[in-house]
N, C-alpha and C positions, 0 to 999 in steps of 0.2 A: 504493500500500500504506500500512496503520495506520503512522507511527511510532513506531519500536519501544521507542526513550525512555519513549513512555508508556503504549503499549499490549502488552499478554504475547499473542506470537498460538499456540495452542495445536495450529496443524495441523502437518504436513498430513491429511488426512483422506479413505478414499477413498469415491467415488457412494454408494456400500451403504451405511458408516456415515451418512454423512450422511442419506440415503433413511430409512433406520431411525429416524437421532433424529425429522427433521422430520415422518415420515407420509406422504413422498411415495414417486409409482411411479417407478422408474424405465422412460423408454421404451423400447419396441424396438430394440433396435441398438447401446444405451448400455451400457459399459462398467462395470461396477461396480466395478471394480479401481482403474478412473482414478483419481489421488491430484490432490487439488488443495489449494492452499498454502493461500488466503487467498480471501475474499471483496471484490468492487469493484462498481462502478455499471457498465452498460451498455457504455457508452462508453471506459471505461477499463481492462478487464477486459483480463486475457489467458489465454494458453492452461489457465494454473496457478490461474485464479481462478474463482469460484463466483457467479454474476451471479441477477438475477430480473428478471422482467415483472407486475409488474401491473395498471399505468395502461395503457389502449391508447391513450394520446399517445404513448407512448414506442414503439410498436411497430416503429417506423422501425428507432429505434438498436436495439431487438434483432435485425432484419433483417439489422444490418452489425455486430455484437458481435463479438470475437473471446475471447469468453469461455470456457473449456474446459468449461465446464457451465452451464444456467440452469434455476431454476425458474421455472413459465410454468404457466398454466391449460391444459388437453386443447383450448381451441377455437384458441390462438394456436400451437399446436405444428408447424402445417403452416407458419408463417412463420419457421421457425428455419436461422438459416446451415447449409448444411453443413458437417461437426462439430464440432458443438458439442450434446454429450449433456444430454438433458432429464430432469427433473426434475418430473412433472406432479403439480401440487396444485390443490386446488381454492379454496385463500388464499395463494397465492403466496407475498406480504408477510408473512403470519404465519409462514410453512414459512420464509422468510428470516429473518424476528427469531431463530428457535430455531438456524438452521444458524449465525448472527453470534453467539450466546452459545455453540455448541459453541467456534470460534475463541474468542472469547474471554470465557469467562466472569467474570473477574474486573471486566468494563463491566456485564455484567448483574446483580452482585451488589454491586458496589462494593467500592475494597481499598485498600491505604493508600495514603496519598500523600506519606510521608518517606520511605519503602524501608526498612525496616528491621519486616517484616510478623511479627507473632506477639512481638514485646517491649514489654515497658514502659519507655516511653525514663527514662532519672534525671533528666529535668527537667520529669517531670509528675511530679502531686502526685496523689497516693490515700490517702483519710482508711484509717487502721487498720482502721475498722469495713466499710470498702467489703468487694465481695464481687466474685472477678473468674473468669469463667471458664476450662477452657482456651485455650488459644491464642488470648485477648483479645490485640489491640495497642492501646498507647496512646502517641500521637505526644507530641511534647514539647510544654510548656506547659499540656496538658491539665490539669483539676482534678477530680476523680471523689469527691463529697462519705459524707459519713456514712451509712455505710447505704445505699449504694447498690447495684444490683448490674447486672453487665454479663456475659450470654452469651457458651456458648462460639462462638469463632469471630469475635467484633466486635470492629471499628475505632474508634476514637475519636480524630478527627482534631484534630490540631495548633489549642489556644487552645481545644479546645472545652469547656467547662462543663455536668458533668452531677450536679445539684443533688443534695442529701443526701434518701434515704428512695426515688428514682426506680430503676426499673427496666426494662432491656434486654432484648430478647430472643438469640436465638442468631443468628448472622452477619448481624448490621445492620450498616450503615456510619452512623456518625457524622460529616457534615463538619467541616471546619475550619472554627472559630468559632461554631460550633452553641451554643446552649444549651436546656438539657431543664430544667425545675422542674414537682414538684407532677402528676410525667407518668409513666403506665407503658405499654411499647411490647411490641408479641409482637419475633414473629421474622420477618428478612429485610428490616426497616423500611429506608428508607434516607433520609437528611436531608440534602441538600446544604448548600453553605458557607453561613453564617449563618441558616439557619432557628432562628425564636425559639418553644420551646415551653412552655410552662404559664405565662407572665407573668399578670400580674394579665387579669380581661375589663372591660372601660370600663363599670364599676357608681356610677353615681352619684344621690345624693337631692341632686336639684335645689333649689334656692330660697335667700332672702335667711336670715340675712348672709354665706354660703357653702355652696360644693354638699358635702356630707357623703359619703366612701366607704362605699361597702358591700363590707365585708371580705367576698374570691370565695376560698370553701371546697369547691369541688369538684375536682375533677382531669381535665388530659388522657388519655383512651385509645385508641392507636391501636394495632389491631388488625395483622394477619398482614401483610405482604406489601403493604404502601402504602409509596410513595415521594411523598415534599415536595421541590419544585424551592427554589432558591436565594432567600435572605432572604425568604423566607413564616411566617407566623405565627400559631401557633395557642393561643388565650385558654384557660386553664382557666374551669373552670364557675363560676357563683354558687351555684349551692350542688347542683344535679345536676353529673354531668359531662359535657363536652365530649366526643363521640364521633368517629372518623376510622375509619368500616367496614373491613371487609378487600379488600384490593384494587385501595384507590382510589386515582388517581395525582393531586397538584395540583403545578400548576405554577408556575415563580416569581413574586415578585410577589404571592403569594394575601394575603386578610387574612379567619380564622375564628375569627368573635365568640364570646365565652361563651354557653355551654350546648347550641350550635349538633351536631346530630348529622346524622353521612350513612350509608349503609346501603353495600353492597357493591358495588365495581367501579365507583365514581363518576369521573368526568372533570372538574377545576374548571382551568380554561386561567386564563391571566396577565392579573394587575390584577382579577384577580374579589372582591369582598366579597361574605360572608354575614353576614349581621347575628345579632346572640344570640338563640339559642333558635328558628331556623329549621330545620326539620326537611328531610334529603333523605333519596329511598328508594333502592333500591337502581339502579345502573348509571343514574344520574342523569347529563346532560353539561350542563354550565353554559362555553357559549365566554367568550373573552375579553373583558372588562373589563364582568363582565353585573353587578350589585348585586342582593341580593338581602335585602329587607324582613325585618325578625325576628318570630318569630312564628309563620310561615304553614309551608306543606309542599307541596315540591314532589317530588310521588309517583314512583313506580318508574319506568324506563324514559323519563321527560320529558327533553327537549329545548329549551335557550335558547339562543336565537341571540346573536351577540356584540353587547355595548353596549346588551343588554336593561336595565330593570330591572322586576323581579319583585315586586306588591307584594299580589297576591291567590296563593291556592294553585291549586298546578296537576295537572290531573288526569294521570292513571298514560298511559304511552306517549304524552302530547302531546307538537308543536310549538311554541311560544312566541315572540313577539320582538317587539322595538318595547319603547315606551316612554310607555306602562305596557308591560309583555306582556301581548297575547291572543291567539290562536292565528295559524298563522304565515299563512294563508290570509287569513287575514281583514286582518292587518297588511299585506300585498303588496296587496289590492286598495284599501287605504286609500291606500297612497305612490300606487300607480297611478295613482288618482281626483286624487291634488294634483299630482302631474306634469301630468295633461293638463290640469287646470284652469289651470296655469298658462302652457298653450299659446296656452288660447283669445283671440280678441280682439275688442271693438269692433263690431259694426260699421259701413262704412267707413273703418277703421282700414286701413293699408297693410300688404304682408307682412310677418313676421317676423325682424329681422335676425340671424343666426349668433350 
């Protein structure tokens, strides 16, 4: 079970509500009365807990689960222990994320992390002119500048710095040690610990007897319901602005140059760079540590493999990968072709040692 120090668990819950939130059926047989405490993995589940299947690696341990209920697709349900009540979806995994935010929603929305949820501690600082919603929390040491303004319902965690003139939307989480400048956010954003937003974007006129700044006047805006992983950083514009679509989740580790926009429900995994003024479209996924050229646009629905870098633009629904990227078919017969080349031998050359 969550640890309750730091997790609020919100059940119990019985089949039916669950069934209701998620969209799943319940099966034949099953119980909807059943109240169950808590959600667990396969393996560790008991009679009071809420388990899923949706890798059929794991079909084993749902075999021998002693979980009091699981969600499971209609073709694995004939493999299920006797009782143990089903749950039939046809995304398992996603009918689990929604039944894991019923338990506990304050992990899917983000909440504070002093205790002390819905005050403004006296040892954060709020300029007069700021603007604070209802039931805003702001942890101690916070700094909430001129003219600012913070939604109802949001956090603003402990050390974090939210510049003069910026704006919050309604129940965002703020991590601890965040900072926001020169940035306006909707609502449900969430920014874990140190994500750095609207800092200057790396504008420079190059050449002798020194590189000359170009003062970056545009702003970040990040739209509805995106969440930024831990110490990621996102450049206000040079003079457009920096856009962060609705929906889109990046992960720690990111780095998003000036003027850089992505379109809706994008995926950016850890160690990724986008360089200024790169355009994504929407439900874009960029795996880990891919770099991606500025400039160019990589269109809707594209896919880059991890450790790409991207230096042409990529058409709508491609694969990608390799280095340069070019389509993902075409990079696999490339490796192919230098694996075997480097099989061949000689010859008269003798066989090949291990």
């Amino acid at each position: 079970m969550a640890d309750s120090r730091f997790f609020n668990n919100q059940g119990p819950f019985t089949l039916g509500e669950i069934a209701e939130r998620v969209g799943a059926e319940i099966a034949d047989g099953a119980d909807a009365s059943l109240r169950l405490d808590d959600v667990a993995p396969l393996d560790s589940a008991g009679p009071g807990h809420l388990s899923f299947l949706d890798n059929p690696k794991y079909a084993e341990a749902f075999s021998a689960t002693a979980a009091g209920a699981c969600l499971v697709h209609p073709r694995f349900a004939a493999r299920a222990p006797a009782g143990v009540a089903l749950l039939l979806a046809n995304e398992p995994y996603r009918a689990y994320a929604r039944a894991s935010q019923l338990f506990y929603p304050d992990e899917a929305r983000g909440s504070d992390t002093f205790g002390e949820p819905g005050t403004i501690h006296p040892r954060s600082v709020v300029h007069p002119t700021a603007k604070l919603g209802a039931g805003v929390t702001i942890e101690p040491g916070a700094v909430i500048g001129a003219g600012a303004e913070v939604g109802a319902g949001s956090v603003i965690g402990a050390n974090a710095a939210i510049g003069k003139g910026c704006t919050i939307g309604r129940n965002c989480f703020i991590g601890p040690n965040v900072t926001i400048s020169h940035a306006h956010l909707g609502d449900r954003v969430i920014l874990h610990p140190g994500v750095a937003i609207g800092q200057d974007g790396f504008g420079f006129a190059m050449g002798l007897p020194r590189h000359e700044k170009v003062p970056q006047l545009g702003r970040v805006i990040i739209q509805d319901d995106v969440e930024i992983g831990a110490n990621s950083t996102v450049d206000r514009g040079a003079g457009p602005d920096t856009v962060i679509g609705e929906g889109t989740k990046i992960d720690n580790l990111v780095q998003i140059g000036h003027n850089v926009s992505t379109g809706r429900g994008c995926i950016v995994v850890a160690q990724t760079g986008v360089s200024g003024s790169a355009k994504l479209g929407d439900f874009v996924v960029l795996a880990a540590q891919v770099g991606v050229t500025g400039h160019l646009t990589i269109n809707s629905g594209a896919q880059i493999a991890a450790r790409s870098a991207v230096i042409h633009d990529v058409p709508p629904g491609q694969k990608y990968g390799g280095v340069p990227a070019r389509p993902v078919r075409e990079w696999q017969r490339e490796l192919a072709a230098v694996k075997n080349l480097g099989k061949r031998r000689k010859p008269g050359e003798g066989p090949a040692s291990d």
